[in-house]
C-alpha positions in Angstrom: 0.0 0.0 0.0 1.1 3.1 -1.1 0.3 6.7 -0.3 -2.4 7.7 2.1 -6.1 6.4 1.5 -8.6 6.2 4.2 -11.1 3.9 2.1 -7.9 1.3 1.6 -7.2 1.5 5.1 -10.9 1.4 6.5 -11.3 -2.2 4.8 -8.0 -3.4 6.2 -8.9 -2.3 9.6 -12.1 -4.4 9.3 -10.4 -7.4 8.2 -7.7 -7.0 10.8 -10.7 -6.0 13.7 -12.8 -8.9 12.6 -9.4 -11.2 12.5 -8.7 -10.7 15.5 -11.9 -10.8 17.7 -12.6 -14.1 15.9 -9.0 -15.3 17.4 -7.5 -16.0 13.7 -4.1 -15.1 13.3 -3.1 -16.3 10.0 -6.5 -13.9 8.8 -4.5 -11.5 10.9 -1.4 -11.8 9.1 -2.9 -11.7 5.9 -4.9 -8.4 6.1 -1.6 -6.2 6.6 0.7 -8.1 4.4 0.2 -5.2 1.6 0.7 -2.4 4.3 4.1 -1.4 4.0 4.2 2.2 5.3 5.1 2.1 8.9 2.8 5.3 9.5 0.3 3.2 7.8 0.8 0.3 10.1 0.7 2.1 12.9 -2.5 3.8 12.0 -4.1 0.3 11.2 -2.8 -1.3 14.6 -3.8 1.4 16.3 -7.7 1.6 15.1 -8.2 -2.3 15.0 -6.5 -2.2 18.4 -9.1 0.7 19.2 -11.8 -1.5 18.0 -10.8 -4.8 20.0 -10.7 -3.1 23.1 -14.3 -1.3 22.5 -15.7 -4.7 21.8 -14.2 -5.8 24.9 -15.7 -3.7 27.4 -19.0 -2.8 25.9 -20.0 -6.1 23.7 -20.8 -6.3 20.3 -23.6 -4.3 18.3 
């Protein structure tokens, strides 16, 4: 991934959000192989992270 694009990043957060609540790591692994930015990696982590942790203390929707 190159460059900055929300819409690209907003669909690897979901993958990466939903890869992780559901425990998977390989699905994990394979929804930031393209991200090679490290801004872009930390802004990824960072907002699945955010997402995790929401999910965590107030359930799912």
């Amino acid at each position: 991934m190159t460059g900055y694009n929300w819409q690209a990043e907003s669909v690897i957060v979901d993958a990466l959000a939903d890869a992780l609540l559901a425990g998977d790591g390989p699905a994990a692994a394979r929804a930031v192989e393209a991200v090679t930015d490290p801004g872009a990696s930390a802004r990824i982590w960072g907002r699945a992270h955010l997402i995790v942790l929401w999910t965590e203390l107030a359930g799912k929707d």
